[in-house]
RODO-2510 file (C-alpha; in nm, 4 decimals, decimal comma):
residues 412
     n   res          X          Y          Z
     1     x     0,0000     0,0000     0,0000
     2     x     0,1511     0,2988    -0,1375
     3     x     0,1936     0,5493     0,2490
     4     x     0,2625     0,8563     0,0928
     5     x     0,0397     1,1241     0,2338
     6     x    -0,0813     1,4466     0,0246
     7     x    -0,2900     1,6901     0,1316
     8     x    -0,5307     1,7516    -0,0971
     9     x    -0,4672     2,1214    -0,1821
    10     x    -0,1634     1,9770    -0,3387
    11     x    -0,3019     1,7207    -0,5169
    12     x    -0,3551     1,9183    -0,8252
    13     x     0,0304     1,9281    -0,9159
    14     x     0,0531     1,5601    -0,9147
    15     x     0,0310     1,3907    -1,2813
    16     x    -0,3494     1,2981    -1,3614
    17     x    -0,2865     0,9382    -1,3420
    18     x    -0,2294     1,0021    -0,9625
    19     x    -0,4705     1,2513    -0,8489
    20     x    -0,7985     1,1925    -0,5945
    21     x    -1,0834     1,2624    -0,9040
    22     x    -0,8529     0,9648    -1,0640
    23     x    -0,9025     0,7138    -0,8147
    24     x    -1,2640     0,8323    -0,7953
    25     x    -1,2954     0,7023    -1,1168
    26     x    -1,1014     0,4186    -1,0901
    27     x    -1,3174     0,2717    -0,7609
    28     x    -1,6517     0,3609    -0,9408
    29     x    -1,5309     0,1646    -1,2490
    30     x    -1,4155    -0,1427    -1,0037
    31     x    -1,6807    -0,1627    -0,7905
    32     x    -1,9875    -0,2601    -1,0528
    33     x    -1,7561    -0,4992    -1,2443
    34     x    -1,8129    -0,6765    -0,9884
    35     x    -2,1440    -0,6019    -0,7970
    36     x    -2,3504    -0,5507    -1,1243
    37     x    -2,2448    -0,8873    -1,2659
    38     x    -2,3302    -1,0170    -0,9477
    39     x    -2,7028    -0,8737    -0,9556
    40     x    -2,7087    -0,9341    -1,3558
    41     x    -2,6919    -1,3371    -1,3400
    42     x    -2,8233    -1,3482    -0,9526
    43     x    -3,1617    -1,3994    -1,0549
    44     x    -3,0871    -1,6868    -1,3009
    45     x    -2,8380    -1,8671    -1,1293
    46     x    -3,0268    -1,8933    -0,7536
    47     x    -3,3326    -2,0058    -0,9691
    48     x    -3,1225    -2,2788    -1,1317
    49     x    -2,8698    -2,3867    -0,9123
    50     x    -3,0968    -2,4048    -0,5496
    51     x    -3,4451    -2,3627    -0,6528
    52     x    -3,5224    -2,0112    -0,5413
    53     x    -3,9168    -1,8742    -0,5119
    54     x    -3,9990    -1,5311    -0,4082
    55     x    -3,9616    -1,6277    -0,0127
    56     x    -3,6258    -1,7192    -0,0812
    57     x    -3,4931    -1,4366    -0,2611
    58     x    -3,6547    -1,2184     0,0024
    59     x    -3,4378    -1,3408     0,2298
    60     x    -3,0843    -1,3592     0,0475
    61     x    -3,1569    -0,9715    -0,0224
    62     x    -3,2470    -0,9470     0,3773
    63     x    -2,8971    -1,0909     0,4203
    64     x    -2,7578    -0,8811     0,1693
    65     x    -2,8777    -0,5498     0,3493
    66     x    -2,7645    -0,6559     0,7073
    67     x    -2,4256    -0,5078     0,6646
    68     x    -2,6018    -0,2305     0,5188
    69     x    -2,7451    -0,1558     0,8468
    70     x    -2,4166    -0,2138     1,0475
    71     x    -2,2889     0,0176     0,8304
    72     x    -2,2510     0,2946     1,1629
    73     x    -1,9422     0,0208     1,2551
    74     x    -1,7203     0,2375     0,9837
    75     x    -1,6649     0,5233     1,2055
    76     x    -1,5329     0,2605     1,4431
    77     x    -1,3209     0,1435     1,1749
    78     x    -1,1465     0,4680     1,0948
    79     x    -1,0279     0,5314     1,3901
    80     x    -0,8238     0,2998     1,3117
    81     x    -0,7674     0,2923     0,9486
    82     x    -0,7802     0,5975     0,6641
    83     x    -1,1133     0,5894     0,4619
    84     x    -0,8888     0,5556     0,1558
    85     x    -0,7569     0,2470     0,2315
    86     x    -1,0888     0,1071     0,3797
    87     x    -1,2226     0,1707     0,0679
    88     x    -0,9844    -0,0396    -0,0974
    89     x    -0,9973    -0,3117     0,1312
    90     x    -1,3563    -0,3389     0,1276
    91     x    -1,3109    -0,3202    -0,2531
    92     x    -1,1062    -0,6160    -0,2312
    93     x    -1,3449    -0,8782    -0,0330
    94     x    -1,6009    -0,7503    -0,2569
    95     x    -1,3981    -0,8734    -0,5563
    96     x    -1,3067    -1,2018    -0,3697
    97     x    -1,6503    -1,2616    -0,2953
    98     x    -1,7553    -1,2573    -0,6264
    99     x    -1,4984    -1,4864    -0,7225
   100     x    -1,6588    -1,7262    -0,4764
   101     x    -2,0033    -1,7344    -0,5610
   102     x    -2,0770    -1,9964    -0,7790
   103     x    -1,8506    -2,2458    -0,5344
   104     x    -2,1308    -2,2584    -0,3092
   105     x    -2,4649    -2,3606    -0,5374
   106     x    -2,6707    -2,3820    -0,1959
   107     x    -2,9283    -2,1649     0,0003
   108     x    -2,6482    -2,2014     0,3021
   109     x    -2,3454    -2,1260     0,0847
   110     x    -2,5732    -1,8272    -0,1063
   111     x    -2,6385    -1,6125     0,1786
   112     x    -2,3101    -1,6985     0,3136
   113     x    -2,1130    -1,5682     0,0444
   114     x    -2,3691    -1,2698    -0,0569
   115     x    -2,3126    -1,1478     0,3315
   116     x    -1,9179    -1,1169     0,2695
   117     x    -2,0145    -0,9782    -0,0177
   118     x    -2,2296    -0,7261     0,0567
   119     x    -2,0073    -0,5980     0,3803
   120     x    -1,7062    -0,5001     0,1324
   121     x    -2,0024    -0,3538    -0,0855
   122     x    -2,1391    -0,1532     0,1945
   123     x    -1,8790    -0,0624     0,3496
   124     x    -1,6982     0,0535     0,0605
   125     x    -2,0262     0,2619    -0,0568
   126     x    -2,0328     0,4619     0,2421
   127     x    -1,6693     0,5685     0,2639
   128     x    -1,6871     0,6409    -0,1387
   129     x    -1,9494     0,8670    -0,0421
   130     x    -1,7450     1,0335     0,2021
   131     x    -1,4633     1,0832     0,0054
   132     x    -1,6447     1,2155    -0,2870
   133     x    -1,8126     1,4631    -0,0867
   134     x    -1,4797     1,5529     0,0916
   135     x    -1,2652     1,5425    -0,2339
   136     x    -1,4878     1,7447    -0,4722
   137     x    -1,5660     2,1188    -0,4520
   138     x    -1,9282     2,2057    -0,4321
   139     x    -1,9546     2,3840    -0,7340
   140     x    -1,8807     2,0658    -0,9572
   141     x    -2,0278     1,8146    -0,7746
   142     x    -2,2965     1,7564    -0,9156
   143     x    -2,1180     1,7360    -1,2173
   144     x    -1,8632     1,5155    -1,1292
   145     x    -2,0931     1,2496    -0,9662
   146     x    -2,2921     1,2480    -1,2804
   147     x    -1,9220     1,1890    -1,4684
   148     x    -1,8760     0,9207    -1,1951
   149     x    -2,1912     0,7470    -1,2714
   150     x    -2,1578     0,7447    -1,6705
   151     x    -1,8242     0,6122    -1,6204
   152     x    -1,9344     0,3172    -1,3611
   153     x    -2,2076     0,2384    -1,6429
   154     x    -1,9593     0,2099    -1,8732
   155     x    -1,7242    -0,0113    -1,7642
   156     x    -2,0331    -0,2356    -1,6877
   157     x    -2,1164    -0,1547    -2,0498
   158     x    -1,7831    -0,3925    -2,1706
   159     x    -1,8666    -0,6749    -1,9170
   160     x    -2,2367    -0,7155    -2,0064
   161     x    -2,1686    -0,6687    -2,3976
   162     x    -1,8942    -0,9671    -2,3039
   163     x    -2,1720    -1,2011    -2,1741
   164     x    -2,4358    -1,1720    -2,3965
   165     x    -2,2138    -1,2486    -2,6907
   166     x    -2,0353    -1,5103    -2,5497
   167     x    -2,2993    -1,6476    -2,2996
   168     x    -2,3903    -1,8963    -2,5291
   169     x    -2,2185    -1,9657    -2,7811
   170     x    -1,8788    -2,0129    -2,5899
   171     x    -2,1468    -2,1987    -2,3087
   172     x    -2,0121    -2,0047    -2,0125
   173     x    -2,0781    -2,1399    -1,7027
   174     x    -2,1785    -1,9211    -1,3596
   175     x    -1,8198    -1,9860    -1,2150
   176     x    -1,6311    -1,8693    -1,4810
   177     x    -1,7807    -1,5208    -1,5313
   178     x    -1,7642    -1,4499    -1,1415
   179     x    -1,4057    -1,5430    -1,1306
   180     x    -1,3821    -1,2924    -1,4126
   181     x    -1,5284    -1,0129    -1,2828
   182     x    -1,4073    -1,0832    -0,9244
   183     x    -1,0877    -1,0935    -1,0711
   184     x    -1,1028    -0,7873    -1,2715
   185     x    -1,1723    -0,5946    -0,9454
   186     x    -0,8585    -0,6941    -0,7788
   187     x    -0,6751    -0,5780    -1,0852
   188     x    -0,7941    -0,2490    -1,0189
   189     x    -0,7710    -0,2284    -0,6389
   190     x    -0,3898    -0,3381    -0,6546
   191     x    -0,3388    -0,0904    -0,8570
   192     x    -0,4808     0,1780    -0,6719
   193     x    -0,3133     0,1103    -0,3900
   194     x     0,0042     0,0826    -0,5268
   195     x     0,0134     0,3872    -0,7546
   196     x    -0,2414     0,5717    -0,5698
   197     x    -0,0751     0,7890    -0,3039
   198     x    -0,2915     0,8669    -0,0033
   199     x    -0,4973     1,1996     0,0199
   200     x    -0,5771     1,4246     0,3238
   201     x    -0,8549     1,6562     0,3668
   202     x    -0,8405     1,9972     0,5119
   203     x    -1,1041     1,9069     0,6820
   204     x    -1,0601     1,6457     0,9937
   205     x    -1,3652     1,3908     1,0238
   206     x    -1,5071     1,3499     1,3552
   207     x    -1,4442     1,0020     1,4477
   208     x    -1,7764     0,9414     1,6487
   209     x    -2,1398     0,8830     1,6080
   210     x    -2,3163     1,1803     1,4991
   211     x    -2,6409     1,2277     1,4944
   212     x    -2,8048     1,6267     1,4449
   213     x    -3,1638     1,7548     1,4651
   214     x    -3,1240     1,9533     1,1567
   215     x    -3,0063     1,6813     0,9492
   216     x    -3,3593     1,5221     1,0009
   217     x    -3,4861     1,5805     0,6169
   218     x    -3,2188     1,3750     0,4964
   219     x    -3,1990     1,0728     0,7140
   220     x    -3,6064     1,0944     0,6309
   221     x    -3,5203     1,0912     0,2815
   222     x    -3,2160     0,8386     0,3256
   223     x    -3,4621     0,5975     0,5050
   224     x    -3,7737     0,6081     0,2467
   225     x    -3,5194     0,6071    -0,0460
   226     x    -3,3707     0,2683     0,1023
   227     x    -3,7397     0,1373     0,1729
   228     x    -3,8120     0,2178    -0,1706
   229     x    -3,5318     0,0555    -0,3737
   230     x    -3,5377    -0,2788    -0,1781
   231     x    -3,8505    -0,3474    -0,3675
   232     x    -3,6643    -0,1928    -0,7376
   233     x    -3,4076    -0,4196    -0,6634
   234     x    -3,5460    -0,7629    -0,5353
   235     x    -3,8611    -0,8148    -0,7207
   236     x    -3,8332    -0,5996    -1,0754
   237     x    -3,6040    -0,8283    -1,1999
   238     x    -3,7052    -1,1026    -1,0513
   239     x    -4,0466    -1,0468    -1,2219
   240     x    -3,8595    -1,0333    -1,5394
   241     x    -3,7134    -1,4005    -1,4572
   242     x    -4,0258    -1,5338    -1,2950
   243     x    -4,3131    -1,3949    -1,4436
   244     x    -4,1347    -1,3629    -1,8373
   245     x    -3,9136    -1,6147    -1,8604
   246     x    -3,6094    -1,3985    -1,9297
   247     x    -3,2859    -1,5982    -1,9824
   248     x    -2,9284    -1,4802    -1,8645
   249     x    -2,8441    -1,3135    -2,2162
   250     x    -3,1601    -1,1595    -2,1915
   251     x    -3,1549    -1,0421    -1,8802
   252     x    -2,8195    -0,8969    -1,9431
   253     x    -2,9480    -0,7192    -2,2279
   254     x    -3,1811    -0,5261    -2,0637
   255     x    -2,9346    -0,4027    -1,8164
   256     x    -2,7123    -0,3091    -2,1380
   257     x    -2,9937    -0,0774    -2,2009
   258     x    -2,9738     0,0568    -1,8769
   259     x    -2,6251     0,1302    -1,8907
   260     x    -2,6095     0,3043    -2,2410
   261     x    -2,9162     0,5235    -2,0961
   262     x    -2,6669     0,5833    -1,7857
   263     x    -2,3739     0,6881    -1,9846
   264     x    -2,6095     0,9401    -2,1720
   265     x    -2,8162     1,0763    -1,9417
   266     x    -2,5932     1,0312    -1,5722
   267     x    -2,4099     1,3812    -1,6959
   268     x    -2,6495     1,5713    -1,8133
   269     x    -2,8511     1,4806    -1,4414
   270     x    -2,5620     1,6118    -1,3163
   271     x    -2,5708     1,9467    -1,5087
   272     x    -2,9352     1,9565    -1,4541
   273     x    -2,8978     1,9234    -1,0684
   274     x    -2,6594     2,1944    -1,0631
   275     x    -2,8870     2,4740    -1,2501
   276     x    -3,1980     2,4041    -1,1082
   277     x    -3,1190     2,2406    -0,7473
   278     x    -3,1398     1,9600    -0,5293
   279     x    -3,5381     2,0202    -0,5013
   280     x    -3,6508     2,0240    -0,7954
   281     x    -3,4422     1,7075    -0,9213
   282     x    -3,5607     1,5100    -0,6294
   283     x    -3,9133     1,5922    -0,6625
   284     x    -3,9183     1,5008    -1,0516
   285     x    -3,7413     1,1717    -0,9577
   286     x    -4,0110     1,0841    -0,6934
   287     x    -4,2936     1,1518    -0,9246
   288     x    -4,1561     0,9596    -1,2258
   289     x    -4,1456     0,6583    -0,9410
   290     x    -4,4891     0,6781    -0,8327
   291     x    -4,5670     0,6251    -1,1857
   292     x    -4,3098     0,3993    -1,2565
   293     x    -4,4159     0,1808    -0,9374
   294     x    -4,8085     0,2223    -1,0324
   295     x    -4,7512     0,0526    -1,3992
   296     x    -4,5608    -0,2357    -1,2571
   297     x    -4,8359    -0,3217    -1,0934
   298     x    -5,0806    -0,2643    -1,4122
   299     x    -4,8329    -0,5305    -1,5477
   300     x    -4,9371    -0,7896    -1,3104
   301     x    -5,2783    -0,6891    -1,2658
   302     x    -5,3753    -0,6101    -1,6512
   303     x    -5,0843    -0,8439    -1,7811
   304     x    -4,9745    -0,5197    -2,0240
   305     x    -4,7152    -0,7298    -2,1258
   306     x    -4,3027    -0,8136    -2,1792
   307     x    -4,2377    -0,4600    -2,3690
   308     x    -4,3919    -0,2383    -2,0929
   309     x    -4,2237    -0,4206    -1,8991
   310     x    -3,8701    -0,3885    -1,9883
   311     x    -3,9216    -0,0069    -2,1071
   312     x    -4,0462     0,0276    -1,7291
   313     x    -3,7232    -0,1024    -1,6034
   314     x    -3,4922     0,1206    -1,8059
   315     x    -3,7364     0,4238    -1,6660
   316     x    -3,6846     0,3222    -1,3137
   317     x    -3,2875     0,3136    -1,3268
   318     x    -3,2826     0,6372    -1,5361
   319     x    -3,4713     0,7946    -1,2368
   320     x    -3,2403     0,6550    -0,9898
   321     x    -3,0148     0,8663    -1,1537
   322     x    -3,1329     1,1398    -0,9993
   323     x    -3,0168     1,0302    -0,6422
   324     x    -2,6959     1,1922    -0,6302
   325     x    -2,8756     1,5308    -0,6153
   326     x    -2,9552     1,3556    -0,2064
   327     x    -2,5576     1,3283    -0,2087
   328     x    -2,5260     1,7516    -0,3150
   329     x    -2,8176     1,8571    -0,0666
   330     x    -2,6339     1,6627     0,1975
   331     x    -2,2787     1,8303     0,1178
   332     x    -2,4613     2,2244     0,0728
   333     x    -2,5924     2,1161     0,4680
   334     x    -2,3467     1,9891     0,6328
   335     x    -2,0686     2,0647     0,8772
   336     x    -1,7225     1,9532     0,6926
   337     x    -1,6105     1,7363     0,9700
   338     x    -1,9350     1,5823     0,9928
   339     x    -1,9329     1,3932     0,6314
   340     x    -1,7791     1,0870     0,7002
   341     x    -1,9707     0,9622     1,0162
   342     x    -2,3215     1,1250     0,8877
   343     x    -2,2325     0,8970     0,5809
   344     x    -2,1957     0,5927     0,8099
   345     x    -2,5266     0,6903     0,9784
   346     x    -2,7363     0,7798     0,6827
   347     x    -2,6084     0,4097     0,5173
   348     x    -2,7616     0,2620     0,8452
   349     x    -3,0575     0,4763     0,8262
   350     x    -3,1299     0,3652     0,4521
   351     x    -3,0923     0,0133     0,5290
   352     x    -3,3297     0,0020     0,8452
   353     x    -3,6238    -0,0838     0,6118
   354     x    -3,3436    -0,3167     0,3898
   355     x    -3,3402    -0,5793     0,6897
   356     x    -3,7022    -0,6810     0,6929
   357     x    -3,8707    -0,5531     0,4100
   358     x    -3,7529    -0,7964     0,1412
   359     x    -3,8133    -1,1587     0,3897
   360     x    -4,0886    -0,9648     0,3935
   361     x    -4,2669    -0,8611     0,0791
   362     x    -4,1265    -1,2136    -0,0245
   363     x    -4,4405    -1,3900     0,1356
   364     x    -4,7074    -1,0896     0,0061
   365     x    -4,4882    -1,1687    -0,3128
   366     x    -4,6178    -1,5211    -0,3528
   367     x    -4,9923    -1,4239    -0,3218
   368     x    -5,0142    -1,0899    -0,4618
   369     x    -4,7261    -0,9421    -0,6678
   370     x    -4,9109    -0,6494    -0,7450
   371     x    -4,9002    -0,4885    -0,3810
   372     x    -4,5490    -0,5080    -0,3547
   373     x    -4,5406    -0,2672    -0,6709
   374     x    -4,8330    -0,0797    -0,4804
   375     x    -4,6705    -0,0374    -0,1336
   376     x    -4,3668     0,1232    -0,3603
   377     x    -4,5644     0,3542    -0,5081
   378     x    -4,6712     0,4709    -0,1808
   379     x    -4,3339     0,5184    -0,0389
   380     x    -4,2406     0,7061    -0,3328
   381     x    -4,5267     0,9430    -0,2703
   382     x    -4,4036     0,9961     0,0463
   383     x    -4,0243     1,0933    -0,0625
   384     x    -4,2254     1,3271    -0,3207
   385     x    -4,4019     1,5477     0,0015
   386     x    -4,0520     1,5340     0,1788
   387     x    -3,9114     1,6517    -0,1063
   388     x    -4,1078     1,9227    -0,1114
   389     x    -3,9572     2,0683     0,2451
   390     x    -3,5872     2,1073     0,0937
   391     x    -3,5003     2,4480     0,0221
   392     x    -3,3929     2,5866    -0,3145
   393     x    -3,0714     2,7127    -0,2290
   394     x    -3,0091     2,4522     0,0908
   395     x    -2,7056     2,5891     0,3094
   396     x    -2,5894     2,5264     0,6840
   397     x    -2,8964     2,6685     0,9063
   398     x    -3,1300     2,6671     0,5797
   399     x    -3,1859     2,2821     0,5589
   400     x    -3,5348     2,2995     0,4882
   401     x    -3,7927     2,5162     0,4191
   402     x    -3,8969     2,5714     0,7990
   403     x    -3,5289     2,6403     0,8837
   404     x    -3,6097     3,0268     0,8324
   405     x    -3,9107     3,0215     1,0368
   406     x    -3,7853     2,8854     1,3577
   407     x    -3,5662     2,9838     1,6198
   408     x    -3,1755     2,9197     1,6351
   409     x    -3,0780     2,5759     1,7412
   410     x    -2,8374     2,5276     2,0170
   411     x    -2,5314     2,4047     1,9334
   412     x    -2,5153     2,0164     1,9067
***
């Protein structure tokens, strides 16, 4: 692990290769190569190799969330070790992982594997959200996540294009394309941390739990957006499987869609988040979902059909999207020391609803599919009114609308 420490101000003299945007990019291409080919076959391969129904993927993405929700235990972790290197680490037993997961073709050896997994995945999301917010100025943020995002999507892009032409006629088996992508991960992270110096921020993180009154719109926001996307993430592909009968090529296809609308669109979210602010983004993104949500359950209900569908699928991610504009509001709020443990707090806040809602929804799943997409709906509703509270130009003692109104907080 390369040791040498540069503060960040200084950071723009060092070649490009080496700066902190760089390894930005580098961890947002790593990190999907393996996690997305992970979710892209998931569905396919616990349906054929242990039998999966809707109960038991329910609880393999319960399992998966877990570290989610422990998520808080980062701030312990960094008092030991620098977020740049956790992030690394984490990236590495999230590689490994994947490189494991067809070695274990059992409901046991499933969630076993998905919870070592999915710690390196959390953990590694919530200190990559820390550093981003730390490492880039406010004025390009927006613009810079959206760059992050295109170029995560991308690099995605060359995997999934890799499976569906070679899925099957080359007859690839589950093993072999997780030890790929696993492996491709480890490339990276090696050579981040051997290349990579290590950054420091002007701005020392507090190394405790933190937990503010005035942050309250955003863990509200944090919480309902996790609540929300269990159900995106654990049943709309799973319908496709299930109800449609998509294969693995197929399946991978329509996440190839996704990902070309990513690489267009991420950027330009970005730009649009930056001229017309955090509230207005947000509050387009939750009304797209309530109609999004509403006509996935029109598909079950009305059967509307394969192409609906699919088209509905690329909708929701492209209004995902939107969710970094959470990350800017966030940043324009809070106290600089305060970004790395309110990151580890608001991961554990979003994942509260992660723990039981999937085990869940899995049993309303197998008698009426349609609610699930109902109950969505409704929690997207509700992110839509909270939405409605941030402020248009949100700043430290302006964090919602109300913030004007009231009297001074003491200091927490």
């Amino acid at each position: 692990m390369n040791r040498r420490i540069v503060p960040l101000g200084e950071a723009r003299h060092l070649p490009l290769w080496q700066r902190p945007v760089t390894l930005l990019f580098l961890m947002a291409i790593a990190m999907p190569l393996s996690f997305a080919t992970w979710s892209a076959l998931l569905n396919n391969f616990v349906i054929e190799a242990a039998g999966f129904d809707g109960a038991d993927i329910g609880w393999l993405h319960t399992v998966r969330e877990i570290p989610g929700f422990l998520a808080v235990g980062v701030i312990a972790v960094i008092i030991f070790m620098r977020e740049q290197v956790l992030a690394l680490v984490s990236l590495a037993l999230l590689g490994v992982a994947t490189a494991m997961t067809a070695m274990f073709p059992s409901l046991g050896g499933i969630l076993t594997i998905t919870m070592l997994s999915s710690i390196g995945f959390h953990y590694f999301e919530t200190v990559n959200q820390s550093l981003q917010l730390q490492w880039l100025p406010k004025d390009r943020a927006p613009q810079v996540l959206g760059l992050l995002v295109a170029a995560a999507s991308a690099a995605t892009l060359v995997a999934y294009v890799a499976i569906v032409m070679t899925w099957e006629t080359l007859d690839l088996s589950y093993g072999a394309v997780y030890v790929a992508s696993g492996g491709l991960t480890l490339v990276i992270v090696a050579y981040c941390a051997v290349a990579m110096p290590q950054f420091e921020a002007p701005n020392p993180q507090v190394k405790r739990f933190v937990l503010r009154r005035r942050y309250w719109l955003y863990y509200a926001l944090q919480f309902m957006s996790g609540a929300r996307r269990q159900i995106f993430v654990v049943f709309a592909g799973f319908m496709m499987v299930e109800r449609f009968g998509f294969e693995v090529h197929e399946v991978t296809g329509l996440f190839l869609v996704n990902l070309l609308a990513n690489m267009a669109f991420a950027p330009l979210m970005g730009r649009a988040v930056h001229r017309f602010g955090e509230r207005r983004a947000l509050v387009f993104e939750y009304a797209g979902l309530v109609g999004v949500f509403l006509a996935y359950g029109g598909v079950y209900w009305f059967g509307w059909g394969v192409a609906l569908a699919a088209a509905l699928y690329v909708l929701d991610h492209l209004f995902f999207a939107l969710a970094l504009a959470l990350k800017t509001y966030f940043q324009k709020i809070a106290d600089p020391g305060d970004i790395a443990p309110t990151a580890a707090v608001a991961f554990t806040i979003n994942h509260i609803a992660a723990v039981f809602l999937p085990a869940l929804l899995g049993y309303l799943w197998l008698v009426a599919p349609q609610a699930v997409f109902t109950l969505a709906a409704g929690m997207a509703a509700t992110s839509l009114m909270l939405a409605l509270l941030i402020p248009r130009h949100p700043a430290p003692g302006h964090e919602t609308v109300f913030a004007p109104l009231l009297p001074a907080a003491p200091a927490e």
